[in-house]
ZAFI-835378 format. One record per residue (C-alpha): x, y, z; residue in three letters. Coordinates in steps of 0.5 Angstrom, whole numbers, plus 2048, in hexadecimal, padded with zeros to 3 digits. Example, Ala and Ser with C-alpha at 12.3 -4.5 7.8 and 13.67 -1.06 7.14 Angstrom:
<rs>
8197F7810ALA
81B7FE80ESER
</rs>
This chain:
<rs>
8A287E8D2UNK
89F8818D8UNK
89B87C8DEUNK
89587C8DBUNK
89687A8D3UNK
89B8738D7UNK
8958718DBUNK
8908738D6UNK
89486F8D0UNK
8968698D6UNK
88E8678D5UNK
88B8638D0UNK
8848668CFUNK
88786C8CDUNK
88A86D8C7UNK
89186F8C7UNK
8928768C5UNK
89B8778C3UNK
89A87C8BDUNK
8998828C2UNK
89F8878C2UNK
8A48878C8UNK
8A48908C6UNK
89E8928C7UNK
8A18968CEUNK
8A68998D0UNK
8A78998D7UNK
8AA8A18DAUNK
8B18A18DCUNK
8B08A68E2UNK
8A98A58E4UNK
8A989E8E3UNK
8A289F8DFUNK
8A089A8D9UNK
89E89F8D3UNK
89B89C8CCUNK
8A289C8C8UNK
89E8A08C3UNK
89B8A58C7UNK
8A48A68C9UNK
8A68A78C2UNK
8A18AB8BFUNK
8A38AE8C6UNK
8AB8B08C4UNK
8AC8AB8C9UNK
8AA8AE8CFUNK
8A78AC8D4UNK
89F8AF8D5UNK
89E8AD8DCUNK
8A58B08DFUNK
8A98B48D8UNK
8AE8B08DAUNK
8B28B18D2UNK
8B58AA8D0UNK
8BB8A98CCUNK
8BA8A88C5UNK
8BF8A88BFUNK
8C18AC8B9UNK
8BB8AA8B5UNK
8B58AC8B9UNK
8B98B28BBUNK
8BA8B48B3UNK
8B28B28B1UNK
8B08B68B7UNK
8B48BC8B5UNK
8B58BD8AEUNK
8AF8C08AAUNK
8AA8BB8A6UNK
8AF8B58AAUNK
8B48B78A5UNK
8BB8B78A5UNK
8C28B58A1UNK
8C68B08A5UNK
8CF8B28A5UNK
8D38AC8A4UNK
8D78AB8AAUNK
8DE8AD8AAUNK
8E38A78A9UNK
8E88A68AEUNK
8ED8A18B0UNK
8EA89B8B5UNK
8EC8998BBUNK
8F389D8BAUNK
8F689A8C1UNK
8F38938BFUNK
8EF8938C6UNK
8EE88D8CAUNK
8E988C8D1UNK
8E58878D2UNK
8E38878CBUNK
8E788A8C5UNK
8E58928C3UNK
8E488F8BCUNK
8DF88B8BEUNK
8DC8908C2UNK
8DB8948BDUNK
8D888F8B8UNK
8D388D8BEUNK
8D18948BEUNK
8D08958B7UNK
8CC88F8B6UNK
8C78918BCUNK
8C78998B9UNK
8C689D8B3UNK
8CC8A18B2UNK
8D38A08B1UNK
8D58A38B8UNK
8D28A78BEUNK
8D18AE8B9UNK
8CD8AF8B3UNK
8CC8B58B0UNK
8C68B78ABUNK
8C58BD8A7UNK
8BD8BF8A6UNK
8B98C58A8UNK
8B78C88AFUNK
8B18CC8AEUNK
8B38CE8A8UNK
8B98D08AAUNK
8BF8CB8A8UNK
8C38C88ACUNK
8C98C28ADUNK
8C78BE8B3UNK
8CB8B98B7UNK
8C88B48BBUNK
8CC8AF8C0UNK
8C98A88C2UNK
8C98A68C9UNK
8C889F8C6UNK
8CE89F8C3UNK
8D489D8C8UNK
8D08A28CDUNK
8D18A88C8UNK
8D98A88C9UNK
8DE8AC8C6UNK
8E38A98C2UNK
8E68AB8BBUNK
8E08AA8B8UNK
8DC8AE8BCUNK
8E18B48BBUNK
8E28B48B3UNK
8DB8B38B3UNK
8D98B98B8UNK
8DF8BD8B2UNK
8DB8BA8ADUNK
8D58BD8AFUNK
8D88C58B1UNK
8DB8C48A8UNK
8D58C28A6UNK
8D28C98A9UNK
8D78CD8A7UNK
8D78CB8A0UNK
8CF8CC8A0UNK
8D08D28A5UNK
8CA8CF8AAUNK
8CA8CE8B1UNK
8CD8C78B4UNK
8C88C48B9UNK
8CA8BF8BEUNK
8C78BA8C2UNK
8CB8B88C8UNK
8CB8B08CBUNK
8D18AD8CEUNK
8D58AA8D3UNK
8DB8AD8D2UNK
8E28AC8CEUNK
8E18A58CBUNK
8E68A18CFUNK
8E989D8CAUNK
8ED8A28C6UNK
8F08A58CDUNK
8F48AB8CBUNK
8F18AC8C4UNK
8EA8AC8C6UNK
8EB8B28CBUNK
8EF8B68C5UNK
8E88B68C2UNK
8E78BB8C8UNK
8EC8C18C5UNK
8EB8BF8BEUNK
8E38C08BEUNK
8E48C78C2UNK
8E98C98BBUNK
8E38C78B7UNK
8DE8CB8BAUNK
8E28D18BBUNK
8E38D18B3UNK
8DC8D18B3UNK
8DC8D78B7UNK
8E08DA8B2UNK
8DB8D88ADUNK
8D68DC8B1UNK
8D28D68B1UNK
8CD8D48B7UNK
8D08CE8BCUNK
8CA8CC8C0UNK
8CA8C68C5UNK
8C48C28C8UNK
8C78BE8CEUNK
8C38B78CFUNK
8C28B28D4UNK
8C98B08D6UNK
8CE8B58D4UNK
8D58B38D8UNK
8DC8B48D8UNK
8E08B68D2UNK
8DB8B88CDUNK
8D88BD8D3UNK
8DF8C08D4UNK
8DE8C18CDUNK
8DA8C18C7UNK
8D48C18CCUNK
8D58C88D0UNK
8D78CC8C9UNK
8D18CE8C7UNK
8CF8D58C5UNK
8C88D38C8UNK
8C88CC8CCUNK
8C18C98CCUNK
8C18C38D0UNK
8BA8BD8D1UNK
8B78BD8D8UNK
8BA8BA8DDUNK
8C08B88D9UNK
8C78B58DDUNK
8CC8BA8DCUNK
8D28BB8DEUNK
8DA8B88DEUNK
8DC8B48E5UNK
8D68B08E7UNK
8D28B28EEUNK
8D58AD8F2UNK
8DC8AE8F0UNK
8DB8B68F1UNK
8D98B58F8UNK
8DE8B08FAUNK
8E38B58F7UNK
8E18BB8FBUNK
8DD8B7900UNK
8D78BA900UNK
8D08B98FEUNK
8CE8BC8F8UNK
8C78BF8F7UNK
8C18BB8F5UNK
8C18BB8ECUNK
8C88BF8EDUNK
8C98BC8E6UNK
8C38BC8E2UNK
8C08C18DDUNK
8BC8C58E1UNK
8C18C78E7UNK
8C68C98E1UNK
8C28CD8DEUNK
8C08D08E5UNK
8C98D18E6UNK
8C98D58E0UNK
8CC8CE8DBUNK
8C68CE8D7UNK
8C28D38D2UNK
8BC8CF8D3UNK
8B88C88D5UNK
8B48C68CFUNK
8AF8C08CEUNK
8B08BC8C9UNK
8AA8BE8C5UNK
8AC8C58C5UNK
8B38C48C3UNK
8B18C58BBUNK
8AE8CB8BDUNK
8B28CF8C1UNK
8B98CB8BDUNK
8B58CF8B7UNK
8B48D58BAUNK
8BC8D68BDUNK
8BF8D58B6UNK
8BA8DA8B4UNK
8BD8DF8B9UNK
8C48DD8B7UNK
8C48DD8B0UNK
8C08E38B0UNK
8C58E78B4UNK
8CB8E38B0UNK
8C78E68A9UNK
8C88ED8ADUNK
8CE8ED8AFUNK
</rs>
């Protein structure tokens, strides 16, 4: 409740007025401008005033996607929990099970098989929401999942990258879902299947030593986080000052990283014409 209502309410001659939404704005995390949440969402979750692209989750990006909003959600591969019975300040089970409940979605990926401008496609999603988006084993069988799934239904695998990196809590499991997820988008090579890599705002550590740079075309949202070690790491390393967006969507591109930098609103389009061309030159050959 803001300034205003707590005095307007605080006089007694005024009738108090407690039914009206606390939603009604949403305040830009770059520019710090109130914009009206409806006007946001109808929006992608983008900023109107400054672009700035929010992070959304695997529904609003499905909805935003797939032709006529319409999708088949894969199950989630079962594996096994909290394999080193990890403990910090708090259990990972726990961990977990507050992640679950405060996110739709057993883990930070989740794949949908619909169409893209007609044209089909299995695409994968990573939450940020969800344990920033780290790579655990069910990340990576979920990413293995994904790229069968492809196969079996000879289409491209999209994924969407959101993540801070391997997830701490499965130590050396986590990273071996770096060399596993490598495997699995070399058979879809074999397949002469499209493997197509949208980078999102944060994309770090193991997942960009990966699965995030193999793509056959790597897209990538404006002004996108990307990168492995964090700036300040990097420059207390080489003991230099880094250049201004060193890790950002538009300096990679510019370095030869990147294919392109895409607005989210132009996403389903040019996803759309990207697989046309692929799955054209596949049809070809």
């Amino acid at each position: 409740m803001n300034w205003f209502s707590r005095v307007r309410n605080a006089m007694p001659f005024i009738a108090r007025q407690d039914n009206s939404p606390d939603n009604l704005w949403h305040k830009c995390k770059a520019c710090g401008e109130m914009v009206f949440a409806k006007e946001f969402e109808d929006n992608l979750s983008v900023c109107p005033k400054c672009g700035h692209h929010e992070r959304i989750g695997s529904a609003a990006r499905f909805a935003m996607l797939f032709d006529d909003q319409l999708w088949e959600e894969l199950p989630s591969p079962v594996v096994k929990e909290d394999p080193l019975k990890f403990r910090d300040s708090k259990k990972y089970a726990d961990r977990l099970k507050a992640a679950r409940a405060a996110n739709v979605g057993n883990d930070a990926l989740t794949n949908a098989l619909g169409r893209i401008k007609s044209h089909k496609a299995v695409v994968g999603v990573q939450d940020f929401a969800f344990m920033g988006g780290s790579m655990g084993m069910a990340v990576g069988a979920a990413f293995i999942a994904g790229t069968e799934r492809a196969i079996a239904e000879k289409c491209p695998y999209v994924i969407f990258t959101a993540a801070g990196g391997a997830r701490m809590q499965e130590g050396i499991l986590s990273l071996m879902q770096m060399p596993r997820s490598t495997v699995a988008i070399t058979r879809l090579h074999a397949a002469g299947l499209p493997y197509i890599v949208v980078l999102t705002d944060p994309t770090t550590g193991g997942v960009t030593a990966s699965y995030a740079m193999l793509g056959d075309v790597q897209m990538a949202e404006p002004n996108a986080l990307i990168g492995f070690a964090g700036q300040r790491v990097i420059e207390q390393t080489i003991r230099e000052k880094l250049p201004e967006g060193f890790q950002r969507s538009e300096y990679l591109l510019e370095h030869g990283m990147l294919d392109m930098v895409v607005e989210r609103k132009d996403l389903r389009d040019r996803l759309g014409s990207v697989i046309d061309y692929l799955m054209a030159a596949k049809a070809a050959a």
